[in-house]
N, C-alpha and C positions, 0 to 999 in steps of 0.2 A: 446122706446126712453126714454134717463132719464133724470130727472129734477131733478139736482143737489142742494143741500141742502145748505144752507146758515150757515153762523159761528151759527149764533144766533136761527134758525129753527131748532124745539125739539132737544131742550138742555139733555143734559145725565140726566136720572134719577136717576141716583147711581155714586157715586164719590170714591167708593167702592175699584175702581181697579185702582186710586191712591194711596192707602195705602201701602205704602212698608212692612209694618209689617205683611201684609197678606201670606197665601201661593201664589207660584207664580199658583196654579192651581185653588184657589177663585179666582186673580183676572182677572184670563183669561175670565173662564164664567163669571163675571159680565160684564167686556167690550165686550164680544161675544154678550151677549143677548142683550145689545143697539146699536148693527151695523145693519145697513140697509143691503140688498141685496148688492147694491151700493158701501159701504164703504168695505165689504167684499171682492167683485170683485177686488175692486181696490189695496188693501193690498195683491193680488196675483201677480202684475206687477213689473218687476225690470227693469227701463228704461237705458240707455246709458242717459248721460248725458246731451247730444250736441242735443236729439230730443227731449228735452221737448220746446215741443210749448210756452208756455208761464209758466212762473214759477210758477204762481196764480193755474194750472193745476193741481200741487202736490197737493194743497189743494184740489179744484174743483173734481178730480178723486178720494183721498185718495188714493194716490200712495205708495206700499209699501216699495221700494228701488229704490232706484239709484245707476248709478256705473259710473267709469271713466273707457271705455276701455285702454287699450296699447297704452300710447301716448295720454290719455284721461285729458290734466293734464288745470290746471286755465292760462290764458292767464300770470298771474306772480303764473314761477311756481317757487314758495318759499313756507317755512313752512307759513309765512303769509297767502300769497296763496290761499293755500288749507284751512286753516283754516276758511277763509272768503267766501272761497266757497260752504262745506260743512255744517258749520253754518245757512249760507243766506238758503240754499236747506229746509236745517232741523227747522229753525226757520218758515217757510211756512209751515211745514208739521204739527208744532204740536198748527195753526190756525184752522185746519178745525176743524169742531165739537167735535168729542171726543180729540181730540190733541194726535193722535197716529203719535209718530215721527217713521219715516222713516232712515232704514240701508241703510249708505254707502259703499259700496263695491269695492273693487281695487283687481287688482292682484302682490300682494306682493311675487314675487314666492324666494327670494334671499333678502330680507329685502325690507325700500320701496325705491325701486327703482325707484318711478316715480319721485322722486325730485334729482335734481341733489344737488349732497354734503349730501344726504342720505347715513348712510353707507350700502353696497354694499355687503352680505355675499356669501362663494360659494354658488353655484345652487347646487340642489338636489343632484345630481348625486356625487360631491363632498364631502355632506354630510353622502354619502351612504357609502363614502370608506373610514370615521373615525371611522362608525361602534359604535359611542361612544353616548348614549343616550344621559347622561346628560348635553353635549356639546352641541346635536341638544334643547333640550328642555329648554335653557340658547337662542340661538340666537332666537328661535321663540319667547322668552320672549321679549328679545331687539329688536326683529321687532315688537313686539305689543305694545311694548311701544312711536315706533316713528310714528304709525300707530297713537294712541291715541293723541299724540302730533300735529296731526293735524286734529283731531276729528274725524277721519274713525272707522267704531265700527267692519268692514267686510273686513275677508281676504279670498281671494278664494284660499286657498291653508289647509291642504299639499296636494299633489300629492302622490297616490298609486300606479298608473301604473307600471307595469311591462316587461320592454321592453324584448321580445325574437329578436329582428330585430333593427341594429344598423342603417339601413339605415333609419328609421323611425326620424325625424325630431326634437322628441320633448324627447329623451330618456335622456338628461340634467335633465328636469321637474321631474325624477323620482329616489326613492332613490337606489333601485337594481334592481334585475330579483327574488330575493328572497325572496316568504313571509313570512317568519321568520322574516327576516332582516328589509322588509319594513312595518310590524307592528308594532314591539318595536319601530321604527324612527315617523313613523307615530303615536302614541299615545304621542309619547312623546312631538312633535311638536303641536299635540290639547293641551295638560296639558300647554304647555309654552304661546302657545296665549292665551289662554281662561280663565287661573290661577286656572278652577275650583271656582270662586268666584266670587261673583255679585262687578258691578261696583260700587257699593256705598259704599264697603271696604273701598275702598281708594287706590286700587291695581288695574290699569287698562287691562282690559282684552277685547279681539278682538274674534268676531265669527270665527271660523274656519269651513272650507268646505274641506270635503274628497274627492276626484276628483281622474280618473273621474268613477265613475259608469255605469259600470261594465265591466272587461275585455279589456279594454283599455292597450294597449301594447300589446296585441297576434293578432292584424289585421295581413291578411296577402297582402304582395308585390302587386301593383296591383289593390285592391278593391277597392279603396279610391270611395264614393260619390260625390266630388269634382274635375270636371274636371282639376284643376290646382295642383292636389296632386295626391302619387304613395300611399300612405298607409294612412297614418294622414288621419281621419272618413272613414278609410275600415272596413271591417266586420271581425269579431273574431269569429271562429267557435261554434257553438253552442253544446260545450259537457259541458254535466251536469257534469261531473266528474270532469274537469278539473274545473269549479266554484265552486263548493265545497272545493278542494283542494287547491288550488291556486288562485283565486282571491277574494273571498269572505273573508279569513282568518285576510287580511288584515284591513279590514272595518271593521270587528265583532271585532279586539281589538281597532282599536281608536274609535270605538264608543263608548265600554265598559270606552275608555277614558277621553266619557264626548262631542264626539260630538256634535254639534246641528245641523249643516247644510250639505248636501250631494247633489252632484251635480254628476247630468247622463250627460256621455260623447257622443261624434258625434257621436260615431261609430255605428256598426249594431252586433245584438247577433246572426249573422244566417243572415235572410233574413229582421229581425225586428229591425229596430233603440229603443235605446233604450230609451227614453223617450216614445215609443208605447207600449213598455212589463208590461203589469200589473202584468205579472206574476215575471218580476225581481226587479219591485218596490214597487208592493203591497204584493206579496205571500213570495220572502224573503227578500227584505230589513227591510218593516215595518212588517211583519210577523216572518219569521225565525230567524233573526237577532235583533229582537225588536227594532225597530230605531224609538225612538219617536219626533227629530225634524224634519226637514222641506226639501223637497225634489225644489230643484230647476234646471231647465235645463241650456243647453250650449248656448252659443253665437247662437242667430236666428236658434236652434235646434229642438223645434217641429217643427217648418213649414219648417222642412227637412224631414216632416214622409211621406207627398204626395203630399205636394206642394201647399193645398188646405186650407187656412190660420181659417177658421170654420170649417169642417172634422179635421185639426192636433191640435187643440185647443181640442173639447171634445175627439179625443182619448186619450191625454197623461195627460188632466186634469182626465180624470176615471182610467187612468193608474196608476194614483197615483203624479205625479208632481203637487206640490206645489206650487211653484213658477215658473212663466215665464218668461224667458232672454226673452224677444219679438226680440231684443232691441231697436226696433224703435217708431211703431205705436201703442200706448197706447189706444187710443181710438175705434180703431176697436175691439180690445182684449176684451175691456171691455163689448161693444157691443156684441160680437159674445158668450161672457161666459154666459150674461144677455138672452144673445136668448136660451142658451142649456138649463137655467135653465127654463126658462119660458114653453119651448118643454116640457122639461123631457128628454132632451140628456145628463142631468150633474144633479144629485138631490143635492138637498141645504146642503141634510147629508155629500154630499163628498165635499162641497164650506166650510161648517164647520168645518169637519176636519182637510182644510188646513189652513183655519186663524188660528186657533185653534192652530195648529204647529209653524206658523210664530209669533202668538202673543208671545208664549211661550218662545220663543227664544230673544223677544227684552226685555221679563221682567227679564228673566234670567242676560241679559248681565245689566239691571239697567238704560234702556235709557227712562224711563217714569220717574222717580225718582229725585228729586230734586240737592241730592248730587252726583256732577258727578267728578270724578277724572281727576284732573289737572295733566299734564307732562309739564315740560318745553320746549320750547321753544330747549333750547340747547341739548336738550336729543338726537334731529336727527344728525346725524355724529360726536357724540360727541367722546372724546377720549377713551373711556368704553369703547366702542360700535366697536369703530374700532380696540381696541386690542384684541376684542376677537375673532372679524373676524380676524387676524393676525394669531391667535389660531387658528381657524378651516382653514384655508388656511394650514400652515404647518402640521395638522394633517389630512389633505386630500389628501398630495401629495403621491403617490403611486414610490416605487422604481421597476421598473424591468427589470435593467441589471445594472452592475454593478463591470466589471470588475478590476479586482487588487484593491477592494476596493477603487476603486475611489472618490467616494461620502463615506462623505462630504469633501471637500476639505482641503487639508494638510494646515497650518499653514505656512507652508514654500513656498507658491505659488508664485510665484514674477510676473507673469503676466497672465491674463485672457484676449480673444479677446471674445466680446459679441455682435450674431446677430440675425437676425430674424421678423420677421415682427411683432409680437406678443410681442414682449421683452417690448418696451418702447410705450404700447397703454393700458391703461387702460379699452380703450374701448373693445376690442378683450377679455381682462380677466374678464370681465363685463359679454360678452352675449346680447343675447336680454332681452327682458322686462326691459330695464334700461335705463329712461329719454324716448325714447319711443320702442313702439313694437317690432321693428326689433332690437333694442339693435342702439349703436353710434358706429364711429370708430373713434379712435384718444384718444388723453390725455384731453380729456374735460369733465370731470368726478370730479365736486371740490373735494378736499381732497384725492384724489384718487392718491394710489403708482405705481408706474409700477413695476413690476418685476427689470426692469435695475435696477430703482432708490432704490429697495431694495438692489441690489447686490452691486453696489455704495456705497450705505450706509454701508453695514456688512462688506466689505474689508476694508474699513478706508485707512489706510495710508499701509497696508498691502502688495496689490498688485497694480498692474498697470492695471486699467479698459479700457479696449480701447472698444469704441460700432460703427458696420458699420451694416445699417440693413441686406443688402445683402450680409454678410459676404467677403466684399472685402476690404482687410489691405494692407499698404502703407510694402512693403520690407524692405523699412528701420527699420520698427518695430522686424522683425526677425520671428523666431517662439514664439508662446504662450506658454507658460506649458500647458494651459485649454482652448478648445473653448466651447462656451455655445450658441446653436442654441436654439433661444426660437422661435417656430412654431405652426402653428396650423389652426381652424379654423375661418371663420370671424363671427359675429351674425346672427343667425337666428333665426325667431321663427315661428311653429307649421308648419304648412304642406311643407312651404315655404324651410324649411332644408331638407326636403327626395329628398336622391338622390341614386343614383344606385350604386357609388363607394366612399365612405367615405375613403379619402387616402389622403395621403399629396397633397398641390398641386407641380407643378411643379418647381412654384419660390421657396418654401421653401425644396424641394430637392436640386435645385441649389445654394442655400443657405448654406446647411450643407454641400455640397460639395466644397464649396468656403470655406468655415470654414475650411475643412479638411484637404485644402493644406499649411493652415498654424498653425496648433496647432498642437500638440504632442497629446494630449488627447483631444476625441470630446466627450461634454454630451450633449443630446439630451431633451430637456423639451417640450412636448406637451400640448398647451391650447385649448383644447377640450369638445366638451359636448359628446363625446363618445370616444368609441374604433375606433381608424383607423387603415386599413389593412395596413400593415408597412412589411408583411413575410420578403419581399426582402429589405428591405432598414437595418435594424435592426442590420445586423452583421457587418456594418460599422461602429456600432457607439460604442463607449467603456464606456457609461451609459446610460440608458433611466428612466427618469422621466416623469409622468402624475400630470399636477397643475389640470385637468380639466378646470371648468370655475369659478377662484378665488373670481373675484370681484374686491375690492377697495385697497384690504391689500399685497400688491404684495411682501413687506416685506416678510412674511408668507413663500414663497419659498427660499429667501435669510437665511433664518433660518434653513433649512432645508439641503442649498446646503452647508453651512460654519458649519454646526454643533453646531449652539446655541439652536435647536429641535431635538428632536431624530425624525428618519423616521419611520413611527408605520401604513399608512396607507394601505389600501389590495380593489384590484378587487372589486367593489360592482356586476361587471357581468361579465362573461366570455371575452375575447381580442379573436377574431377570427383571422383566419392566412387567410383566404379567402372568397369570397363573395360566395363563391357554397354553404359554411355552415350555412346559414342564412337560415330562422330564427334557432336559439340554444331553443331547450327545455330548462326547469327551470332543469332539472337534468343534466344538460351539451350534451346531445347529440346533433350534428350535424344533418345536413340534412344529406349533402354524408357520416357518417360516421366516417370521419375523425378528429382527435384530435386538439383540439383551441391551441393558440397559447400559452395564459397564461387560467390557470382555476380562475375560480370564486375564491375569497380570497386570491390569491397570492399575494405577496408583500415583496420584500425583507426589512429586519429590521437593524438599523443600529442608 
């Protein structure tokens, strides 16, 4: 049982590892060697927000993190907000005796998302298909900056995964199927969060988390752990070959890029989850790969290794995990780590090595330090911010079809009918993880453009806009020159979106078919977090564009469709023509054999 120490009960004997002038590896060991058993434990815990018992606990425990789940946001969720939230958490934590503050954690997977009138950038997937490093490693900059802007020092992103299986729910979250492709995105987006420089520059920089470790995207259809899911935490076959080649490649260069934190995913390597494998987080991640920060698990993911909340604590604590997403019960944790150590089920060398990591990681970022960089207030959704999202919106749209040169549209247009479920929602080009988990639907997104309101805007006086969602126009309007069906899918996030037929639904079929009977020319625009099977619908339409899932800058398409952008973006993964061919090897084979629809990197140019 522990008997928790008081502010003032044995004071630090060395003030040593406040020194900012020190290496950041003097002042690890001088604050390792004054933590208690206790204080250590405690710096292993990353709570959810909403279950901390009493706040005084973050002291009380020496809690090492807090996080706001999806939707985890301050009762006013404003830049305010969050500032007074995170403050209030972190001014407790750095009461208790040595005043080791505590990292706040979000998932910023598309900028930050959790506030509304945040700007809003595409999701991975649409970053994958601009292909354009220093694009990607500018927005991870400007999401670290509005991150900082509300004192968050922890982003749990980028995402590495590698989707072979488009019905997998979360293939948005990732930048290709290609580790080539999703290395150089992924190093570039640690460089842009993290700036490679201590916060007391003057340049504010945000932890980043490589996710998810290891093999995540090759689950196969079916295995899910979670009775409410068909894939999302299934198991990925255990060939050595294929980690070596393909999913390890990816991590070994953002790490090279200055990583600190690396997060193991639900899923299973074989028969073994992987927060149980010492062999994929001790032998190569911090072995092979040399990964010197801090290993932390998924959402309530040890105590998915057996169910047995002391058994799954020392297996994935000797496994090698660092840190614990519990994300509830902090105080059992604490207990049950105190018990392994006192046994010998967990020896104090491997409780040392992971404060040892975690410390390491908050000296780096500069949060013991006195001078801490200030971002304005106006930096979140600021006009910067949101033109560059503009930029990566129109350099993510993917062109592929495109008859008689249709796109971008002629200057001589005199009328456009625009419909769609998708066209004039913010929310839909949003996604999930935005305001909360499951993503919003509707135009309630401050600052946020729709697509319409792009296209609105870029024709001017030009043409004649007419918008009916369900593409049904009054006769008297006549024919269009252009219909523009904007469709797709609604928000979902992580297991909740696998489903067995990834395809249009049927109102936005009936939709482009309503569009059909009165425009001369149909363009088809998809707001998507993946490929949908389209084989049979595809040769009705006379252009197809993919926005993915844009975000806030809906402009960005309007740029693309009227020709103030050129069209440059390409496949970040293979477009299947049917679900037989699921899952796609990384080298484009099919299951049956048979040939995809569009191959990986296509994109017509224009």
């Amino acid at each position: 049982m522990f008997v928790y120490l008081s502010v003032n009960q044995f004071p630090p004997y060395s003030d040593r590892y406040r020194d900012s002038s020190l290496p950041t590896a003097e002042r690890v060991e001088d604050l390792l060697a004054q933590m208690t058993l206790q204080e250590k434990i405690g710096q292993m815990a990353l709570i959810e927000k909403n279950s901390i018992s009493e706040t005084d606990d973050i002291r009380a425990y020496g809690l090492g993190a807090l996080l706001s789940g999806g939707g985890g946001n301050p009762e006013n969720n404003t830049v305010a907000g969050w500032q007074t939230m995170v403050n209030g958490f972190t001014d407790i934590s750095r009461t208790s005796r040595l005043g080791i503050p505590i990292l706040y954690g979000v998932d910023a997977n598309h900028g930050h998302g959790n506030i509304p009138g945040a700007t809003i950038f595409p999701h991975f997937i649409g970053l994958g298909a601009t292909g354009d490093v220093d694009l990607v490693e500018r927005v991870a900059r400007a999401t670290a900056e509005e991150l900082v802007a509300t004192n968050i020092s922890w982003s749990f992103s980028p995402t590495l995964d590698m989707p072979q299986d488009i019905r997998w729910g979360r293939v948005y979250e990732t930048f290709s199927d290609d580790p080539a492709l999703v290395g150089r995105l992924g190093a570039a987006y640690v460089r842009g969060l993290q700036n490679n420089a201590p916060k007391n520059t003057g340049t504010p920089s945000v932890l980043a988390t490589l996710k998810h470790y290891v093999g995540a995207g090759g689950m196969q259809w079916g295995t899910s752990s979670n009775e409410d899911f068909s894939i999302d935490q299934g198991a990925t076959p255990a060939d050595i070959a294929l980690l070596h080649d393909l999913y390890l490649p990816p991590f070994q260069e953002s790490i090279q890029s200055g990583a600190l934190s690396v997060m193991v995913g639900l899923n299973s390597w074989g028969d073994t989850k992987i927060a149980a494998s010492s062999y994929l987080i001790q032998d190569v991640l911090k072995g092979e790969l040399g990964f010197k920060g801090f290993v932390v698990s998924d959402w309530y993911g040890v105590y998915e290794i057996s169910g047995n909340t002391y058994a799954d604590t020392v297996t994935a604590v000797n496994a090698g995990v660092d840190m614990v997403m519990l994300p509830y019960n902090y105080k059992t944790f604490v207990r049950n780590v105190a018990t392994a150590v006192q046994t010998g089920a967990i020896s104090e060398s491997r409780i040392d090595d992971a404060v040892r990591r975690i410390l390491s990681a908050k000296f780096k970022l500069g949060l013991f330090d006195e001078i801490q960089n200030q971002v304005p207030t106006e930096t979140v959704g600021s006009d910067e911010h949101h033109q560059l999202a503009r930029e990566a919106v129109a350099k993510s749209f993917v062109l592929l079809k495109n008859d008689e040169n249709l796109l971008p549209l002629s200057p001589t247009t005199q009328s456009i009918f625009v419909a769609g479920s998708a066209a004039d929602n913010v929310g839909r080009q949003a996604g999930a993880w935005t305001v909360e988990w499951q993503g919003v639907d509707g135009n309630v997104i401050p600052n946020g453009v729709s697509i319409l309101a792009g296209i609105q805007n870029a024709a001017g006086g030009n043409a004649d806009i007419t918008f009916n969602e369900n593409g049904v126009f009054s006769p008297e309007l006549g024919m269009a020159d252009v219909g523009i069906a904007v469709v797709g899918e609604k928000p979902y996030a992580e297991g909740w979106g696998d489903t067995a037929e990834p395809t249009l639904s049927q109102e936005d079929r009936e939709t482009i078919q309503n569009l059909s009977k009165v425009s001369k020319k149909v363009v088809v625009i998809l707001v998507t977090g993946r490929p949908l099977v389209i084989t049979d619908d595809i040769q009705n339409w006379d252009a197809l564009g993919v926005a993915w899932l844009p975000g806030s800058a809906g402009e960005g398409i309007a740029d693309v469709l009227f020709g103030t952008a050129k069209i440059t973006g390409a496949l970040p993964l293979p477009w299947p023509a049917s679900i037989q061919q699921l899952p796609i090897a990384t080298d484009g084979s099919t299951r049956d054999g048979s040939p995809v629809l569009f191959e990986r990197y296509f994109g017509l140019k224009r």
